[in-house]
matplotlib code that plots the C-alpha trace (Angstrom):
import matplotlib.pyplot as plt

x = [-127.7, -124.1, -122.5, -124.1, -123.2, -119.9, -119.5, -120.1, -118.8, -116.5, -113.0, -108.9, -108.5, -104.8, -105.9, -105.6, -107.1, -104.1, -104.4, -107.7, -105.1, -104.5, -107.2, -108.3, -105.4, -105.4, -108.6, -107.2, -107.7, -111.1, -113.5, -116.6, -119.3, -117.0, -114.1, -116.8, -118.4, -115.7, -113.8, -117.4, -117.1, -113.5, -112.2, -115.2, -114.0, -110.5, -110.9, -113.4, -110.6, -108.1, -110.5, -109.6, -105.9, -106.3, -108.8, -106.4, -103.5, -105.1, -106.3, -103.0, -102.0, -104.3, -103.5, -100.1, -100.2, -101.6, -98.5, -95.8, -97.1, -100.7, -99.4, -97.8, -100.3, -103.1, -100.9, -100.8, -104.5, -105.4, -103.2, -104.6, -108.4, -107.8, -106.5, -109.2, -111.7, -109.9, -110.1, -114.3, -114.7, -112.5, -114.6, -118.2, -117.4, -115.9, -119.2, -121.7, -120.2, -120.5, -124.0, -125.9, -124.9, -125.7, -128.8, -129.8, -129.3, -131.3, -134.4, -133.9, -134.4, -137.6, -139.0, -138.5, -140.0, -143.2, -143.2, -143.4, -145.9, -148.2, -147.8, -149.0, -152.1, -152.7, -152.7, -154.8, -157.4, -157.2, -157.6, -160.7, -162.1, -162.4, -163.5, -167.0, -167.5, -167.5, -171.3, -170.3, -167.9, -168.7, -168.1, -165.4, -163.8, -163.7, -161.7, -159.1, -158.4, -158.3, -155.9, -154.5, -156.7, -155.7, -158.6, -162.1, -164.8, -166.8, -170.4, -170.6, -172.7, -169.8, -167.1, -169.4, -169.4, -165.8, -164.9, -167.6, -165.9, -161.9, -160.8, -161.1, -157.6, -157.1, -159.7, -158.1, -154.7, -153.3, -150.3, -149.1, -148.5, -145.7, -145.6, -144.6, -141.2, -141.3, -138.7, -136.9, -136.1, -132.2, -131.9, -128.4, -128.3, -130.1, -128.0, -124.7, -126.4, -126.9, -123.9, -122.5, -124.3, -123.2, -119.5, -119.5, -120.9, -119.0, -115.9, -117.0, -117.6, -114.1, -111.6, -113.6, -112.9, -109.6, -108.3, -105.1, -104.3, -104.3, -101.9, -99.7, -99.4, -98.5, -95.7, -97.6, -96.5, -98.0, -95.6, -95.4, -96.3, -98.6, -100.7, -103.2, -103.9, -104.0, -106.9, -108.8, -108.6, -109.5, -112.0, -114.1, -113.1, -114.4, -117.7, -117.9, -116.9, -120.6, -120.7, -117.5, -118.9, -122.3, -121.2, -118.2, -121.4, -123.3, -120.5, -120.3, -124.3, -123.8, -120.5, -123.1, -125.9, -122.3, -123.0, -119.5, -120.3, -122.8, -120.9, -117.7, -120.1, -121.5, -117.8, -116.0, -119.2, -118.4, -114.6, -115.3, -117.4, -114.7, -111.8, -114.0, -115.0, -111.4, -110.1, -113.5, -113.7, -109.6, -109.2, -112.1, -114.1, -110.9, -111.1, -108.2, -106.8, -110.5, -111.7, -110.0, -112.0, -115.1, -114.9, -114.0, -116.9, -119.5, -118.4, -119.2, -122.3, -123.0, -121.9, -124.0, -127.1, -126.9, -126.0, -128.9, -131.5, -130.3, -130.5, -134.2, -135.3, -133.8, -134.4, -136.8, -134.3, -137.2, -136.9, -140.3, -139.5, -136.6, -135.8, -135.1, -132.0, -128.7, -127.0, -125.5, -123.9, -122.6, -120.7, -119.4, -117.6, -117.1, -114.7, -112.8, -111.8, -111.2, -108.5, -107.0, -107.0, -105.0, -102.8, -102.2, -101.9, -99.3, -97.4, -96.6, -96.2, -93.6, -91.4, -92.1, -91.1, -88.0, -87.0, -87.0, -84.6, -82.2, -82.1, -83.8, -82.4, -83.2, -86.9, -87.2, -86.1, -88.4, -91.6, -90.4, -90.3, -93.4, -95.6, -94.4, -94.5, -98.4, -99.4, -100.7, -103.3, -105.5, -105.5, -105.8, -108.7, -111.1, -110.3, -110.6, -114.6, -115.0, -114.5, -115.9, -119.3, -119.0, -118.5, -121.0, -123.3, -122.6, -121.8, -125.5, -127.1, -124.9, -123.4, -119.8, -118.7, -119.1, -117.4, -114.5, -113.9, -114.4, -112.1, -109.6, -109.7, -109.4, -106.7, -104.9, -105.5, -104.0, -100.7, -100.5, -101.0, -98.5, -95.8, -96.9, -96.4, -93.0, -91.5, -93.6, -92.3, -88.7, -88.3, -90.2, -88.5, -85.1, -85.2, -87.5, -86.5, -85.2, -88.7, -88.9, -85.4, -82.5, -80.5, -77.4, -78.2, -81.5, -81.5, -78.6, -81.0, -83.8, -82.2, -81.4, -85.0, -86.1, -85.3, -87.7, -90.5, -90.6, -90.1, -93.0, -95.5, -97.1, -97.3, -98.7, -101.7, -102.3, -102.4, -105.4, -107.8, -107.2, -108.7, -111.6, -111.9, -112.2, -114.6, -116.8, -116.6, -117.9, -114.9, -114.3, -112.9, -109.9, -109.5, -108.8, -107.0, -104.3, -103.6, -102.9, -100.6, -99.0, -98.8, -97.0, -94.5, -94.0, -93.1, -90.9, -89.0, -89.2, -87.1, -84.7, -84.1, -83.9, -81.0, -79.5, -79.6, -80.8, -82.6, -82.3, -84.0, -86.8, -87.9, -86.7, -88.9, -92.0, -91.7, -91.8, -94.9, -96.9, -95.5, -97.3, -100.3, -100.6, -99.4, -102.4, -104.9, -103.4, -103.3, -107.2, -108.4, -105.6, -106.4, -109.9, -110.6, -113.3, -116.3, -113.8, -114.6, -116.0, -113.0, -111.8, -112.7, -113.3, -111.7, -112.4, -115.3]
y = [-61.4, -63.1, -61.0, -57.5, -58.9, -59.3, -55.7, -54.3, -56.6, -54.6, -55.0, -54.3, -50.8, -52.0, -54.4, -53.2, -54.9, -54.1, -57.4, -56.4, -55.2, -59.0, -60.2, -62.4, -61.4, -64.0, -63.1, -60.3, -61.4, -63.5, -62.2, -62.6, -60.4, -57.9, -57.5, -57.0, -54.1, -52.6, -52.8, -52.0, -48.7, -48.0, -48.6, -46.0, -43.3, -43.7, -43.3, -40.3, -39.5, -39.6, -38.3, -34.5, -34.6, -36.2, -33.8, -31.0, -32.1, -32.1, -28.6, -27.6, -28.9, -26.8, -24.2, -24.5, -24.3, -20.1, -19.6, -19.7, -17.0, -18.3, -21.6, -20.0, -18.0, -20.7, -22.7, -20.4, -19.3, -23.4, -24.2, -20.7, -21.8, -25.4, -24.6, -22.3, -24.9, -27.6, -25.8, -25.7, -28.9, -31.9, -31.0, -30.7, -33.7, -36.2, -35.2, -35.9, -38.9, -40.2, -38.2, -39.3, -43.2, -42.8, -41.5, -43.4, -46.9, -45.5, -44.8, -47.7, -50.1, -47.8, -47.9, -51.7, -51.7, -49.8, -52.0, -55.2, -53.1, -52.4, -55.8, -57.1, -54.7, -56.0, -59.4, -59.0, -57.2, -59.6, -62.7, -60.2, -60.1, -63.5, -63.9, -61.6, -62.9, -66.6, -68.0, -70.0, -68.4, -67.5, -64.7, -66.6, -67.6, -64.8, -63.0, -65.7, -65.0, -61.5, -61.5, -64.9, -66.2, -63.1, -61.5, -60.8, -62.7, -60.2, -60.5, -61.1, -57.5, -56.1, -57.8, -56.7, -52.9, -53.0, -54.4, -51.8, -48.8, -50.0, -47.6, -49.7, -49.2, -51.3, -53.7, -55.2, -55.2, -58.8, -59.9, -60.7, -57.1, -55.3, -52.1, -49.0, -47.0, -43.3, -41.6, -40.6, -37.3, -37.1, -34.2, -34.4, -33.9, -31.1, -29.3, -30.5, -29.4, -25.3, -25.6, -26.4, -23.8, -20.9, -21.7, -21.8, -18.5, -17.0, -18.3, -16.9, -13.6, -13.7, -14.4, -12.6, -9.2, -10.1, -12.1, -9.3, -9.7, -13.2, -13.8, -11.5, -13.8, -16.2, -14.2, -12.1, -9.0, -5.9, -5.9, -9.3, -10.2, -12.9, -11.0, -10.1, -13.2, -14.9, -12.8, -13.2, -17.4, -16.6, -14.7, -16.8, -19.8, -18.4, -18.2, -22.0, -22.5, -23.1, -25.6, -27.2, -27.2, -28.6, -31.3, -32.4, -32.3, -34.8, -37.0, -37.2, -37.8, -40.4, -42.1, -42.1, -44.0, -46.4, -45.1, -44.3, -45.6, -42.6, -40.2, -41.5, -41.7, -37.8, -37.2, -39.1, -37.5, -33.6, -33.7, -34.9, -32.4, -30.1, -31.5, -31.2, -27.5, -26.4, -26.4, -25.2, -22.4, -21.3, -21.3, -21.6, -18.6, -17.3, -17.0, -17.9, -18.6, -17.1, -20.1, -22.2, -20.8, -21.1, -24.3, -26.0, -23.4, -25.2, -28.6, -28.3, -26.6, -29.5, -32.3, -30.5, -30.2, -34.2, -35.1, -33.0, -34.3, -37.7, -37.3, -35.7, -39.1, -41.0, -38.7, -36.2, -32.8, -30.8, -31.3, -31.6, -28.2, -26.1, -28.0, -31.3, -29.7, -30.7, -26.8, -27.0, -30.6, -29.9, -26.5, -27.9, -31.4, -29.2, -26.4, -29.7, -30.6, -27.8, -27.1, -30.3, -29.5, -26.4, -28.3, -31.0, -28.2, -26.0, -28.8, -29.5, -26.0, -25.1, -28.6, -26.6, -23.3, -24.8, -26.8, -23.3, -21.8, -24.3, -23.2, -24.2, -27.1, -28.5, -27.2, -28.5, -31.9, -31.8, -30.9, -33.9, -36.4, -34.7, -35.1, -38.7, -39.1, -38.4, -40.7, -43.1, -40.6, -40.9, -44.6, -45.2, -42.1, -45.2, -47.6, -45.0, -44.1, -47.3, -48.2, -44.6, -45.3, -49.1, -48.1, -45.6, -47.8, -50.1, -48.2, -47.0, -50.4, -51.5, -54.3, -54.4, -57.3, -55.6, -52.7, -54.3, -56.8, -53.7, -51.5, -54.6, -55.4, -51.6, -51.5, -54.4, -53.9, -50.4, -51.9, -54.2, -51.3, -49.5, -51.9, -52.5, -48.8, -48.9, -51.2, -49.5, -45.9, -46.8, -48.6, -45.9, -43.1, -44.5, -45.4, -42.3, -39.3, -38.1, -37.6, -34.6, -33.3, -33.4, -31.5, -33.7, -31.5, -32.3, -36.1, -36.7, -35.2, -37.1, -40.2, -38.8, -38.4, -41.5, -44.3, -42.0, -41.6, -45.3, -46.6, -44.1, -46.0, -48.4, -45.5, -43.1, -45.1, -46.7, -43.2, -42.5, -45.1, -44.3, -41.2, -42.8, -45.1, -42.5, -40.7, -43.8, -43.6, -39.9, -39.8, -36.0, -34.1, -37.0, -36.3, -32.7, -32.7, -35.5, -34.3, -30.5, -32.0, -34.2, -31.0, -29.1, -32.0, -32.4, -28.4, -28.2, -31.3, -29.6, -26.7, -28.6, -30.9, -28.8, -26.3, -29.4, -31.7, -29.9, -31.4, -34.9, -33.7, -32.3, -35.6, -37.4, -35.2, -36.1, -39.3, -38.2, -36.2, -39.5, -41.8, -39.7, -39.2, -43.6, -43.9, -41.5, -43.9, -46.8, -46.0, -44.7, -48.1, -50.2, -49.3, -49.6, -45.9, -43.5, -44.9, -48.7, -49.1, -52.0, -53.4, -54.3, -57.2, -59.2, -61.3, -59.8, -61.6]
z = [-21.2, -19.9, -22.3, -21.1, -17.2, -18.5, -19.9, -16.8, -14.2, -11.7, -13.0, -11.9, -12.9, -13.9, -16.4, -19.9, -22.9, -25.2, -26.8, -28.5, -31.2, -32.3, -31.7, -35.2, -37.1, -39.0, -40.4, -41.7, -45.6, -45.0, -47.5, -44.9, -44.6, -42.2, -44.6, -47.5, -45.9, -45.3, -49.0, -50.1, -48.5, -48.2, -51.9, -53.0, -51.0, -51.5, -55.0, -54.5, -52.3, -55.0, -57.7, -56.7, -56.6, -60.4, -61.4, -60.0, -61.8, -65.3, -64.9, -63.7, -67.0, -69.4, -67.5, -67.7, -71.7, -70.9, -69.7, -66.9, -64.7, -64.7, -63.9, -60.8, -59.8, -60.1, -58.3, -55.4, -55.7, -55.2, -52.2, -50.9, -51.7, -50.5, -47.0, -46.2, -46.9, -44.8, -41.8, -42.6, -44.5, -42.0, -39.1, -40.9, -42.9, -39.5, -37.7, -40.1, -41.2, -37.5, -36.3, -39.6, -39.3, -35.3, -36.6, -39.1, -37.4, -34.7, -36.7, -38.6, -35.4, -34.1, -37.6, -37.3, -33.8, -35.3, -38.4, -36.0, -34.3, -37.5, -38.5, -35.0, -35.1, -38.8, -38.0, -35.0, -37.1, -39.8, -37.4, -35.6, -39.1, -39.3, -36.3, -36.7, -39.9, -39.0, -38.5, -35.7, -34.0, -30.6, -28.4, -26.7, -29.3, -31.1, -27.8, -27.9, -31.6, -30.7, -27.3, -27.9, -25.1, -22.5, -23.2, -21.4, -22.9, -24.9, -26.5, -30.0, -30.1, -29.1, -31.4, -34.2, -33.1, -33.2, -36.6, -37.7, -36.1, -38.2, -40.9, -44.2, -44.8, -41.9, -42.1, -46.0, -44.2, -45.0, -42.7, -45.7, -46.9, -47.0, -45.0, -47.4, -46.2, -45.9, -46.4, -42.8, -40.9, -40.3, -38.5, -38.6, -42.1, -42.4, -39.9, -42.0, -45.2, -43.0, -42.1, -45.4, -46.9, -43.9, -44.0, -47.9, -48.0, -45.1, -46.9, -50.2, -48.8, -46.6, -50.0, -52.4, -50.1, -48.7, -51.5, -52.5, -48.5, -48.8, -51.4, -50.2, -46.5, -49.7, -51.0, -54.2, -53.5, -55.5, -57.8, -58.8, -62.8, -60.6, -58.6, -61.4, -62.9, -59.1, -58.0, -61.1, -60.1, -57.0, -56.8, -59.5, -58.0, -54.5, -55.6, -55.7, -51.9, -51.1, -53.6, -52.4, -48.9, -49.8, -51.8, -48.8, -46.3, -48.4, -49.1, -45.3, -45.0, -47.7, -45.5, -42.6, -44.9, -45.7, -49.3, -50.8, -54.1, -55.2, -54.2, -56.3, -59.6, -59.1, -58.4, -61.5, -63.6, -62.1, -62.7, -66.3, -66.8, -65.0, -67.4, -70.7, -69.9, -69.4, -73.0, -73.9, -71.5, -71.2, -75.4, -77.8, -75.3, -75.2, -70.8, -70.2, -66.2, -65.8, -67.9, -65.8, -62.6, -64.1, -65.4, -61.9, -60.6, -63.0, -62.2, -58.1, -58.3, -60.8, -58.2, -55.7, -57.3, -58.3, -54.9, -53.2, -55.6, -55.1, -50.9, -51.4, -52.7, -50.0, -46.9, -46.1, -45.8, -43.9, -40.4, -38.2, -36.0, -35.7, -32.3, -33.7, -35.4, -33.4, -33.9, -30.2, -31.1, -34.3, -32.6, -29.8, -31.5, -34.9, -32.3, -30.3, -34.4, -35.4, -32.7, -34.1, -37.7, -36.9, -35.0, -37.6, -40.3, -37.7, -37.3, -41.1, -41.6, -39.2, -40.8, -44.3, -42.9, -40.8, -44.2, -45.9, -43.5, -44.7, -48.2, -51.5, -52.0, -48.8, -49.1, -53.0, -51.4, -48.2, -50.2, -52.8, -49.8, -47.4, -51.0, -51.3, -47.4, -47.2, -50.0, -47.6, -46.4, -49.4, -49.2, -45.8, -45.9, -47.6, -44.3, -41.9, -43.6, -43.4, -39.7, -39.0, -40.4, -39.6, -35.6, -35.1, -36.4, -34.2, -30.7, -31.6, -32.0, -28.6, -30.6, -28.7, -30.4, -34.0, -32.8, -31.6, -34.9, -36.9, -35.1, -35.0, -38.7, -40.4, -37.9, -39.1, -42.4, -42.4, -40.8, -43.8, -46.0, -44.5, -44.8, -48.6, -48.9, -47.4, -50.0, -52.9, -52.0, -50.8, -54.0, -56.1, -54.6, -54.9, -58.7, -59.2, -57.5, -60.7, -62.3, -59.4, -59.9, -62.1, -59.3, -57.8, -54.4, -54.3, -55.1, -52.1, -49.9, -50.9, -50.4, -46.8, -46.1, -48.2, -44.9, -42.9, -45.4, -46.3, -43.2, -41.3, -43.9, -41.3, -38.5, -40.6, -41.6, -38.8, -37.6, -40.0, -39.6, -35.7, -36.5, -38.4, -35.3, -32.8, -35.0, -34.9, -31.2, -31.3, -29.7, -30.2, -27.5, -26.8, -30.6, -30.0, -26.7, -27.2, -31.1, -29.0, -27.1, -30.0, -31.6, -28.6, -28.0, -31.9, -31.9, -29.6, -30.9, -34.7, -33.0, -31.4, -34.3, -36.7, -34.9, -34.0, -37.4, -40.2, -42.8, -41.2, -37.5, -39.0, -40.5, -37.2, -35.4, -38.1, -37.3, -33.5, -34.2, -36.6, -34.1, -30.8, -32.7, -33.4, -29.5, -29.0, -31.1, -28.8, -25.9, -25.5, -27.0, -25.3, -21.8, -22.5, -21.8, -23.0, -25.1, -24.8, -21.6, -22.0, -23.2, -19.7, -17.4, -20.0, -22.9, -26.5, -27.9]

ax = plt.figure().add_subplot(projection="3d")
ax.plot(x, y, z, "-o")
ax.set_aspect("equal")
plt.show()
């Protein structure tokens, strides 16, 4: 009770709780039962993470031995196929990571509340039992046992017309018993799993018709010796969006359950499938780039169909009425992020496009470095489910205090993996940029760029798991709104930059535009703003 008086006690509006940020740092490395839940779930889904960029490159490479062209043109058909879907898939997948765990933790406590409930009922029934069938009992007694001595004396007539009116059922309850679970209505995830399904059609439907369009906005013209094979990929690969988006909807109902480990097996089990069909499918059938398509086609509706099985047996999918599903929630926070993912996505972009400008040695170096640059996102993508799932959890259950030492600790632990990233990739990069080119050109300007993409580690990932923290918040709209004007400011300073300095001002302004979007993270837990209110008047506990 102190510690909710304390929450909201009246406070300086010009006191921030900034110092939340080091609070316990030196329990950074404890394995306790904090930093176990969250490797538990974060080391899962970075490898699920990683599972698809792997998976992509071996198919690249059984495709590649078709030949050059169909190497080029799936190339172009998968960045194509995999942008569309992230402009669908980060939004669905943020919000039903955080409204499922909100959800569930919710009907966890009320179905712990009813199960305290049942067993209250039981154990009055079974003391009632007793009670009538004991020779000497009295009426008196008898309504003591029953009301714990609250109760109005009642004739023994009367006790006995009772126990003969309980269900038998309830009348061989022992408190001993265990109540049997039933399996829980989520309604949030059966609105992500119609949403999944919509926008993986709609998708479908939208490539499959426009798919020559498209890759001429990517540069296959009508003439081009790629155009053919391209929208042969394409198109087959298309008709796995749904698939695609189903199984990213479950993987964020399974983040909300803080299940990242079922996910990763279906995964690992549907890109081995994926890999052994290839050489099956692209030579023996004799399918070629088609084969290809098919192949990675089989392998998602595969994962889907696992994953939806498995979630039938642990949730009931089937909402009670049409009202109870959360369509108007899911709309609103799914628009406020997906005005950020095409701010994020405008933003790289435009540095790609501006690199271009400056020739192709310049753009062969910048995508070398902008690759090697975003590294950190699949790692730090495990720490960032973690706190996201961890926090909604808790800002559901009111439990401050968890909130803040989770928030605290992925934060923490992403700096450290930044700064372990810093030395891994300036060294690796500086010893290895030959693996990406042999060109003299190219390697000066990679070494140019290498101080900015090694040193922007710690930034970039505590970048991140900001996002996974805010998410946890349901922190949506502030999401949306600060990353638009991160975006704006980062835009205009790309521009300038870039006229001004080249190759070297487009990766100062990068770090401008990762550094804004960390200041953005900090500042709205910092100042105790926003769903951290709490934060202020107070010392962390």
């Amino acid at each position: 009770m102190a510690e909710e008086q304390d929450l909201h006690a009246p406070v300086s509006k010009w006191k921030m709780p900034v110092g939340v940020f080091f609070k316990d740092a030196r329990r950074v490395f404890k394995w306790d039962i904090l930093g176990k839940e969250i490797l538990d779930i974060a080391l899962p889904a970075a490898l699920a993470t990683a599972a698809d960029p792997i998976a992509s490159l071996i198919d690249t490479a059984f495709i590649g031995h078709i030949g050059p062209v169909e190497l080029a043109a799936a190339g172009v058909s998968i960045a194509l196929f995999n942008q569309a879907s992230r402009i669908t898939v980060f939004p669905l997948v943020s919000i039903t990571t955080s409204f499922v765990a909100e959800e569930d933790t919710v009907a966890k406590m009320n179905m712990k509340s009813e199960k305290g409930e049942q067993l209250q009922k039981a154990d009055m029934l079974d003391d009632l039992e007793k009670g009538a069938a004991k020779p000497n009992g009295t009426a008196k007694e008898n309504g003591k046992r029953l009301g714990n001595g609250k109760m109005e004396e009642a004739s023994a007539e009367d006790d006995e017309t009772t126990v003969d009116k309980l269900p038998s059922d309830l009348m061989s309850t022992n408190k001993k018993e265990k109540i049997k679970k039933q399996k829980r209505h989520i309604a949030s995830a059966s609105t992500a799993l119609i949403f999944g399904t919509i926008l993986g059609l709609l998708q479908a439907i939208f490539i499959i018709f426009s798919t020559k369009v498209l890759l001429g906005v990517m540069g296959v013209k009508s003439d081009s010796p790629m155009l053919a094979p391209a929208q042969k990929y394409l198109k087959i690969r298309s008709i796995g969006a749904p698939a695609v988006l189903l199984t990213l909807a479950m993987q964020g109902i399974f983040r909300g359950f803080k299940d990242t480990r079922t996910p990763l097996y279906v995964i690992v089990v549907g890109y081995g499938v994926n890999i052994a069909l290839d050489p099956l499918l692209i030579f023996v059938c004799g399918l070629g780039i088609r084969g290809a398509a098919l192949a990675h086609v089989l392998s998602q509706y595969l994962m889907a169909l696992v994953l939806f099985i498995i979630l039938t047996k642990k949730i009931d999918l089937l909402p009670p009425s049409i009202k109870d599903l959360q369509f108007g929630r899911f709309l609103r926070n799914g628009t406020l992020l997906l005005a950020r993912v095409v701010a994020v996505t405008f933003c790289v972009t435009l540095a790609a496009s501006l690199a271009a400008r400056e020739g192709p040695t310049p753009m062969a170096a910048f995508q070398t470095c902008l690759q090697v640059w975003l590294t950190s996102s699949l790692l730090a993508d495990g720490l960032a489910v973690a706190g996201q799932a961890i926090l909604a959890c808790a800002f559901a259950e009111k439990d401050y205090k968890k909130a803040i030492a989770t928030a605290t600790r992925v934060l923490q632990m992403s700096f450290i993996l930044g700064v372990g990233l810093t030395f891994v990739v300036g060294i690796g990069l500086y010893f290895g940029a030959g693996i990406f080119s042999s060109d003299v050109n190219v390697l000066h300007l990679i070494r140019i760029g290498l101080p900015f993409v090694a040193a922007t580690q710690p930034i970039n990932s505590l970048s991140f798991v900001f996002d996974g923290v805010n998410f946890g918040a349901s922190d949506f709209a502030y999401c949306a709104y600060s990353l638009v004007l991160v975006a704006i400011a980062s835009i205009v300073s790309l521009f300038l930059l870039s006229k001004s300095h080249g190759f070297i001002g487009i990766w100062i302004a990068l770090t401008i535009y990762m550094a804004l979007r960390t200041f953005a993270g900090v500042w709205r837990m910092g100042t105790g703003t926003g769903p951290w209110r709490f934060l202020k008047g107070r010392s962390p506990p």
